[in-house]
C-alpha positions as CSV (number, residue, x, y, z in Angstrom):
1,X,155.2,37.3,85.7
2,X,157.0,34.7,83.6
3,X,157.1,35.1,79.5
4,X,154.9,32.3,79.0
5,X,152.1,33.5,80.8
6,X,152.2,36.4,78.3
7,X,150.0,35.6,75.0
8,X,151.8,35.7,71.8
9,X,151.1,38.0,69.2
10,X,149.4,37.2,65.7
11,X,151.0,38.5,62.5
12,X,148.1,40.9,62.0
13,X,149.1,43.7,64.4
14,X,146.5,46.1,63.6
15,X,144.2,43.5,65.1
16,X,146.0,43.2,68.2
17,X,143.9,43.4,72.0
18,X,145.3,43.7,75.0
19,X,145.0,40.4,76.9
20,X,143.4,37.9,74.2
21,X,142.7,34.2,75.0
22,X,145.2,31.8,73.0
23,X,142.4,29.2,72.2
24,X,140.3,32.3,70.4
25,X,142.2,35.1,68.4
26,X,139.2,36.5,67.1
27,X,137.5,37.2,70.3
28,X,138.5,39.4,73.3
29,X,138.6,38.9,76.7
30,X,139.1,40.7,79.5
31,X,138.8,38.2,82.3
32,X,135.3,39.1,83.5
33,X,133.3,36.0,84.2
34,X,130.3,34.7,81.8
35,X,127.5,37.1,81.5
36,X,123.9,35.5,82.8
37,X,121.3,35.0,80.1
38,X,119.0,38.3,79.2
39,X,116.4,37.1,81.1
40,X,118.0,37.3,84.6
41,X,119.6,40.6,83.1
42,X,116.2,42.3,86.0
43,X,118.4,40.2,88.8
44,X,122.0,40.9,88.2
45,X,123.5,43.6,90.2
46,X,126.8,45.3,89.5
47,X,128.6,44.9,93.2
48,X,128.0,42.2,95.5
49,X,130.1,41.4,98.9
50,X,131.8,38.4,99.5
51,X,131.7,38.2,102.8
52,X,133.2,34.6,103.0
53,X,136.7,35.3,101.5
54,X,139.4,37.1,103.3
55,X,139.4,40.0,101.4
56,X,136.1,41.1,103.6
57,X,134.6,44.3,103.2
58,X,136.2,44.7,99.2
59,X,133.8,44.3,96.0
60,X,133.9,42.3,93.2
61,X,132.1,41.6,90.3
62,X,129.8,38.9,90.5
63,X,131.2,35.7,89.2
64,X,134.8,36.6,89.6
65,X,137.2,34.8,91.1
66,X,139.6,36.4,92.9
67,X,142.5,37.4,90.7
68,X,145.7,35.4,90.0
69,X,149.0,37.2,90.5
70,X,150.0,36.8,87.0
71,X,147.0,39.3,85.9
72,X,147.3,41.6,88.1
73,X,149.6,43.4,85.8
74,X,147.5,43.0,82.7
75,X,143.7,43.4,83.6
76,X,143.3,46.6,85.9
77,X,140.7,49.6,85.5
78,X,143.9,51.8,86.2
79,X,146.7,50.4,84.8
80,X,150.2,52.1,84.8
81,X,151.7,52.9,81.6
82,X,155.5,53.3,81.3
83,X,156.3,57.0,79.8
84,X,157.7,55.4,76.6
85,X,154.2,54.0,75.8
86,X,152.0,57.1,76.9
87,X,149.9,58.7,74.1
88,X,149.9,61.9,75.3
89,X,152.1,64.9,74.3
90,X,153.5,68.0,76.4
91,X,151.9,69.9,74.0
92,X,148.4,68.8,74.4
93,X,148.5,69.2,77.7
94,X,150.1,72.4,78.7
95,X,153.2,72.9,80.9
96,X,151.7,70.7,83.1
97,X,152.1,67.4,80.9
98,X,155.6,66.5,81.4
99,X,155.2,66.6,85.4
100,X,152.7,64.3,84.9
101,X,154.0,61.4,83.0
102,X,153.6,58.1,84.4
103,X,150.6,59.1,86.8
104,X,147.2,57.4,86.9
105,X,144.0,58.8,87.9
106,X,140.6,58.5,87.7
107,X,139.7,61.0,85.4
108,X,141.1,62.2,82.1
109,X,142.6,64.9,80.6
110,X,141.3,67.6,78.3
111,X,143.1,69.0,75.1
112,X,144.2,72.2,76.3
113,X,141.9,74.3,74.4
114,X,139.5,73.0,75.4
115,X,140.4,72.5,78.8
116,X,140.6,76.5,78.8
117,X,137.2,77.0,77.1
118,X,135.4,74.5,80.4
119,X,137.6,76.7,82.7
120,X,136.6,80.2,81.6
121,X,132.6,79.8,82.8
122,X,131.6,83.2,83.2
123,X,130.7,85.0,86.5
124,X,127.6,85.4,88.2
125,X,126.3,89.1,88.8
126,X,127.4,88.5,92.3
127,X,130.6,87.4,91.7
128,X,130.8,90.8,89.3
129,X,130.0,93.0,91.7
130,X,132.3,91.8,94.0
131,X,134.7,91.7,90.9
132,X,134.1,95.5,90.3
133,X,134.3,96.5,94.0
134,X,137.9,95.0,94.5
135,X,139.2,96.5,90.9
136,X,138.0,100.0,92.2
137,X,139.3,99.5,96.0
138,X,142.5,98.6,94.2
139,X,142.2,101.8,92.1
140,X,141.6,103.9,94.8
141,X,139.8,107.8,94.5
142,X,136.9,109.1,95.2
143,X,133.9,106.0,95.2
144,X,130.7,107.2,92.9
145,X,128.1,107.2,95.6
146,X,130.5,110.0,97.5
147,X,130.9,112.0,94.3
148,X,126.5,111.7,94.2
149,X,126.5,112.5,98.1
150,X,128.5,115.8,97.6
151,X,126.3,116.7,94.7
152,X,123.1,116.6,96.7
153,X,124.5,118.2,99.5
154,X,125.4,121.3,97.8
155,X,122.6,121.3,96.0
156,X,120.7,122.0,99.5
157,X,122.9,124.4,100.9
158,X,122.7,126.5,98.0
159,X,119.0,126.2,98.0
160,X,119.3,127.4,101.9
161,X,121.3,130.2,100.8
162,X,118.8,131.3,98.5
163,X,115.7,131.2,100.9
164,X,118.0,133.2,102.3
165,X,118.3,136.0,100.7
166,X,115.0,136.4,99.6
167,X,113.6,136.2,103.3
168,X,116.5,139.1,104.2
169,X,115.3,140.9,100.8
170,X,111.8,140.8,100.4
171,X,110.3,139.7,103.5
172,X,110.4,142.7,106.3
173,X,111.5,142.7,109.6
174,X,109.7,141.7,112.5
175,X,110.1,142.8,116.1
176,X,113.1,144.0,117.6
177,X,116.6,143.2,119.4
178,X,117.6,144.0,122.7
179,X,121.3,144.3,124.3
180,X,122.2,143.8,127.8
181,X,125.5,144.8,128.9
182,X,127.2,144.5,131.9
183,X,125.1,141.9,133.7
184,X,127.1,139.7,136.2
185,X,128.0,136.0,134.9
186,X,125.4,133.6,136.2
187,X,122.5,136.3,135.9
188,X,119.1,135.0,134.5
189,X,117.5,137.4,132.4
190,X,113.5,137.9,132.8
191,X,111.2,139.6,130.5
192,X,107.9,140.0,131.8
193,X,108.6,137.8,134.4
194,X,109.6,135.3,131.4
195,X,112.7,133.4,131.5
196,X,114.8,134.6,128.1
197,X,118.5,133.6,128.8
198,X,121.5,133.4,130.8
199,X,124.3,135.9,131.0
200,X,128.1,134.5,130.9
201,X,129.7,137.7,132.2
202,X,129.3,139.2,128.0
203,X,127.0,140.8,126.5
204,X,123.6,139.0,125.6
205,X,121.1,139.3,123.4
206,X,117.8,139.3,123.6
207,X,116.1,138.7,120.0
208,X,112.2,138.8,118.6
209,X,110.9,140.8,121.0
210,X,107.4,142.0,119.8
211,X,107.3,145.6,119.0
212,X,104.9,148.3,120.4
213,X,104.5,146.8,123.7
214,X,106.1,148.0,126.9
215,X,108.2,145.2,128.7
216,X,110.2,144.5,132.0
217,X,113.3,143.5,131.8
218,X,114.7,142.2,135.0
219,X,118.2,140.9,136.1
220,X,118.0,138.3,138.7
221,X,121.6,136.4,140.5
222,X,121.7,135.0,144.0
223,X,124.2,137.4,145.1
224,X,123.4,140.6,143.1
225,X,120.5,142.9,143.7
226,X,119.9,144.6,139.8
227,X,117.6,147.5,139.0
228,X,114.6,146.4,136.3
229,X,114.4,148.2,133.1
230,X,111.4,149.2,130.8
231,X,111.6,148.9,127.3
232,X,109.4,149.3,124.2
233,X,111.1,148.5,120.7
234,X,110.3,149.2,117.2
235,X,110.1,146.6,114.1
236,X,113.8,146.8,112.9
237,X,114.9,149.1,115.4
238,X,117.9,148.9,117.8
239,X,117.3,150.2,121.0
240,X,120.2,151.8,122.8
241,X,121.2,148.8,125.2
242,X,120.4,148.2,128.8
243,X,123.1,148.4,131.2
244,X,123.1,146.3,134.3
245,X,123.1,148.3,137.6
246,X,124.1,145.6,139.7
247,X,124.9,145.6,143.6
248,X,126.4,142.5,145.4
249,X,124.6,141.1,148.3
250,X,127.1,139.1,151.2
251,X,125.5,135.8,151.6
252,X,123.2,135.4,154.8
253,X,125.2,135.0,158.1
254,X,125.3,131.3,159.2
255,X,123.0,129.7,161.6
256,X,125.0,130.2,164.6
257,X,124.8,134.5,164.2
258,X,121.2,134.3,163.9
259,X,120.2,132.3,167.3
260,X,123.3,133.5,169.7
261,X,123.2,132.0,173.2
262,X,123.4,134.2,176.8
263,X,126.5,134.9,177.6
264,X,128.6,134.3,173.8
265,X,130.2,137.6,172.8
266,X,132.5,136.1,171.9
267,X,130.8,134.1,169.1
268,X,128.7,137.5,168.3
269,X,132.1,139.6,167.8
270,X,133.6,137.1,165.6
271,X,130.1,136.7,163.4
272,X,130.1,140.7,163.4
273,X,133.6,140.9,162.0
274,X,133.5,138.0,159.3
275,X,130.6,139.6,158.2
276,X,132.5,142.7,157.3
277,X,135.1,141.0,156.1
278,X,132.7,139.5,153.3
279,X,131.5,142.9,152.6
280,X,131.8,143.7,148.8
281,X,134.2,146.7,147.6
282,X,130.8,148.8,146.8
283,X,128.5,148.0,149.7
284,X,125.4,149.0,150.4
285,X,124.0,151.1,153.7
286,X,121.8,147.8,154.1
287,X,124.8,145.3,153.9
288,X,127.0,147.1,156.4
289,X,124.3,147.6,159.3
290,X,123.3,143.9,158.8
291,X,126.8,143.4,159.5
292,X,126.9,145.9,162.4
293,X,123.8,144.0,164.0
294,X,125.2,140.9,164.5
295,X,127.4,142.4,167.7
296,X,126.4,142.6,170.9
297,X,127.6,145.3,173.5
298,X,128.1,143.6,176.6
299,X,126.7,146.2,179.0
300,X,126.5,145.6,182.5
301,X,122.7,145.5,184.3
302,X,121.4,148.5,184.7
303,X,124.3,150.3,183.3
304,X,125.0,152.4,179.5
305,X,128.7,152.9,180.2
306,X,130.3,150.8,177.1
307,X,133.4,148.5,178.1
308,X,136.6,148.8,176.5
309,X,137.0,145.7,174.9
310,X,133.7,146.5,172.9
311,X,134.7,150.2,171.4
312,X,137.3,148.3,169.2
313,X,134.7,146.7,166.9
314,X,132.4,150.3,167.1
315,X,135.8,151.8,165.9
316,X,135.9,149.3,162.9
317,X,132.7,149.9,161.9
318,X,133.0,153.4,161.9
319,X,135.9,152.6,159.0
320,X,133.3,151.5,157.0
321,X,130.3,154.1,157.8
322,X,133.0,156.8,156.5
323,X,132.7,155.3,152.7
324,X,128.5,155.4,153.2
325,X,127.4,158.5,150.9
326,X,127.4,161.6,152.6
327,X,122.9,161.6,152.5
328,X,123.1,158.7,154.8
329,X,121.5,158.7,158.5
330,X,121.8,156.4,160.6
331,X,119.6,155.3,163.6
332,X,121.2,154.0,166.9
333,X,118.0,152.0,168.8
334,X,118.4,151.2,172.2
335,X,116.6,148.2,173.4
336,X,116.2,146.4,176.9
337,X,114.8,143.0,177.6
338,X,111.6,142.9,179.9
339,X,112.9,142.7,184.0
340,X,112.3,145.8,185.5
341,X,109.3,148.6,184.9
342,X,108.8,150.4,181.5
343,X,110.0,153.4,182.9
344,X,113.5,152.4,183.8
345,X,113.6,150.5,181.0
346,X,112.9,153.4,178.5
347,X,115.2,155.3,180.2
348,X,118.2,152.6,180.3
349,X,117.3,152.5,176.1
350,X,117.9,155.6,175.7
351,X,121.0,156.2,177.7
352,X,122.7,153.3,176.1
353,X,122.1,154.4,172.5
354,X,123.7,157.9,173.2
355,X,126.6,156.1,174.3
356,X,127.3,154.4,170.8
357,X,126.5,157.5,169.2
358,X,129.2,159.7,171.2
359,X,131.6,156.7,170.3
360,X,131.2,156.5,166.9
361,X,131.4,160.7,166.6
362,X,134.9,160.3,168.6
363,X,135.8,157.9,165.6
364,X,135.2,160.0,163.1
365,X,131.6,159.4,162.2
366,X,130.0,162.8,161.4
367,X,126.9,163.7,164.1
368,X,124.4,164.5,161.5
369,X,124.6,161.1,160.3
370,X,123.6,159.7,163.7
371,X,120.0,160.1,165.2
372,X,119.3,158.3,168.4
373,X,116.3,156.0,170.0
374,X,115.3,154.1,173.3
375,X,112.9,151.4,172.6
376,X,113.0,150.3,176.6
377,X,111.2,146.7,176.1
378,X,108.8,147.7,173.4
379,X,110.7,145.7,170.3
380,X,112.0,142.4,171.6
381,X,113.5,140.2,168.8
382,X,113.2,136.9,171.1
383,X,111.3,135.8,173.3
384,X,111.7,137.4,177.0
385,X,110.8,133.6,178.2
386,X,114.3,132.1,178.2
387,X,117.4,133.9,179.2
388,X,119.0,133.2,175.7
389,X,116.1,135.8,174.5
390,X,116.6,137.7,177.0
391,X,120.2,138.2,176.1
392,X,119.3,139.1,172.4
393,X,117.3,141.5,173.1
394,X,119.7,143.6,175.5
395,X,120.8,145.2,172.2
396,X,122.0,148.1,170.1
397,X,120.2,148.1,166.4
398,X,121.2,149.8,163.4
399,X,118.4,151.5,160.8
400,X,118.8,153.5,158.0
401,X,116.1,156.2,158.5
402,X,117.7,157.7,155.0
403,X,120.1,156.7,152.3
């Protein structure tokens, strides 16, 4: 820009204006083209394109030519000022005045009062709240709605504590409280044929029984046989507890002792003597002749002489008949399948079960625990159809005539 493209300055300086035309001091002008009469004032709009300059796509007011170089420094809506001529002071504008000198922006600047009095707009209750909540997380202890929480919850335990006491006080008792002892762990406990609770190997209890009446208690486990018990209880009265009297039962021989084919002694022996071998330490008369039933004596046809190889199981089982109580008899049953007459038959019986007797005397068993019987054919316990019956019932049984 060249000196003389600068307007000179009148002598009146308060009456200066930026950018004045020489030919008019007392007007001002800032470039912008004529204004249109008031009538078209309806038809003038502020922004028009000019789509046939080079500057495409930029606005202009209407009129205007576009600007000479010369005023480009002079007539801008944002003009630059150099520090030296800017109005403002550090101090109206905080610490952040000073960084700012020499900066243009749209918008202007605030006095810093009153900067600070637009700024602090106060919160919404929302905004509040979530003021609140981070000052007290920050804080820390124990929230208010915990403190109310605890409150209320004591409150109702207390009120359970007193109920209470005035049931246990005023309110008598009803019905009565029985103790079973020494039931085996896994028992099921019955009364009247009601189911009332399991036993864990302690002690249970069985609680509001109704008082007055008789009742059955019964103690039932898959491999215990238990004695029932008969009770009748007074309101508020212990009872002396029940004690179990339990006896173990061995589990049922497998499917091949029960249905032994002609000819396996072998399988028989060895069904026999697991079977004792699963007796429990206080067995019953019952569980040992089951036990004893499972073996076959291999006689020969038409004979009662017992072989060797079968008097060492007999002399087991006498081992075990020993620990019997001494009031125990025994039965020894001979039985035959049907070939032959009755006669013979009834006579064979007999002959072999006399045999086993005299054995089981030689091995210690006392004689008045043994009485003898020949069946003949009379009691088969298969059919006499098929030879594997036939072979099962060629037998010796065992029968407790008194225990």
């Amino acid at each position: 820009m060249n000196d003389s493209d600068i307007p000179k300055s009148p002598d009146d300086f308060s009456k200066t204006t930026p950018n004045i035309d020489k030919a008019d001091w007392g007007k001002t002008s800032y470039k912008h083209p004529a204004q249109p009469p008031s009538e078209d004032w309806g038809n003038t709009v502020a922004n028009v394109q000019r789509e046939d300059l080079d500057f495409f796509g930029k606005t202009f007011i209407p009129g205007e030519d576009i600007p000479k170089t010369p005023d480009w420094g002079i007539t801008q809506a944002n003009i630059q000022l150099p520090n030296d001529n800017f109005s403002g002071k550090q101090d109206d504008y905080g610490d952040r005045g000073a960084a700012d000198y020499g900066a243009t922006t749209p918008y202007f600047r605030l006095p810093e009062a009153e900067r600070i009095k637009y700024e602090n707009v106060p919160l919404t209750p929302t905004q509040e709240a979530a003021k609140q909540k981070e000052e007290q997380k920050q804080k820390g202890g124990v929230p208010p709605w915990l403190w109310v929480s605890g409150g209320l919850t004591a409150m109702f335990l207390f009120a359970v504590i007193i109920l209470v006491l005035v049931y246990l006080i005023f309110i008598p008792n009803r019905g009565f409280e029985q103790r079973v002892i020494k039931a085996p762990a896994g028992s099921s406990i019955l009364v009247d044929g009601a189911f009332w609770g399991f036993s864990s190997g302690n002690d249970i209890i069985l609680p509001t029984l109704k008082a007055g009446e008789k009742k059955k208690v019964e103690i039932k486990h898959l491999s215990y046989v238990c004695d029932s018990h008969e009770i009748e209880g007074k309101d508020g009265v212990k009872p002396e507890p029940i004690i179990a009297r339990c006896k173990q039962v061995p589990p049922p021989p497998p499917d091949k002792c029960v249905n032994i084919k002609a000819g396996a002694y072998d399988t028989a022996e060895k069904c026999a003597n697991e079977a004792l071998d699963r007796l429990p330490p206080e067995f019953s008369v019952d569980d040992l002749l089951r036990a004893m039933n499972l073996y076959i004596i291999q006689f020969a046809s038409g004979r009662f002489d017992i072989p060797p190889r079968n008097l060492t199981f007999l002399e087991r089982a006498a081992g075990y008949m020993k620990k019997l109580p001494s009031s125990v008899v025994v039965e020894v049953g001979g039985h035959t399948d049907s070939a032959g007459n009755d006669n013979s038959n009834q006579t064979l019986s007999d002959n072999r079960a006399k045999a086993v007797r005299e054995a089981l005397i030689r091995f210690g068993i006392r004689p008045e625990m043994l009485t003898v019987r020949g069946y003949g054919e009379s009691q088969p316990k298969a059919t006499n159809e098929t030879e594997d019956g036939k072979f099962q019932n060629r037998r010796i049984e065992y029968k407790a005539v008194k225990k």
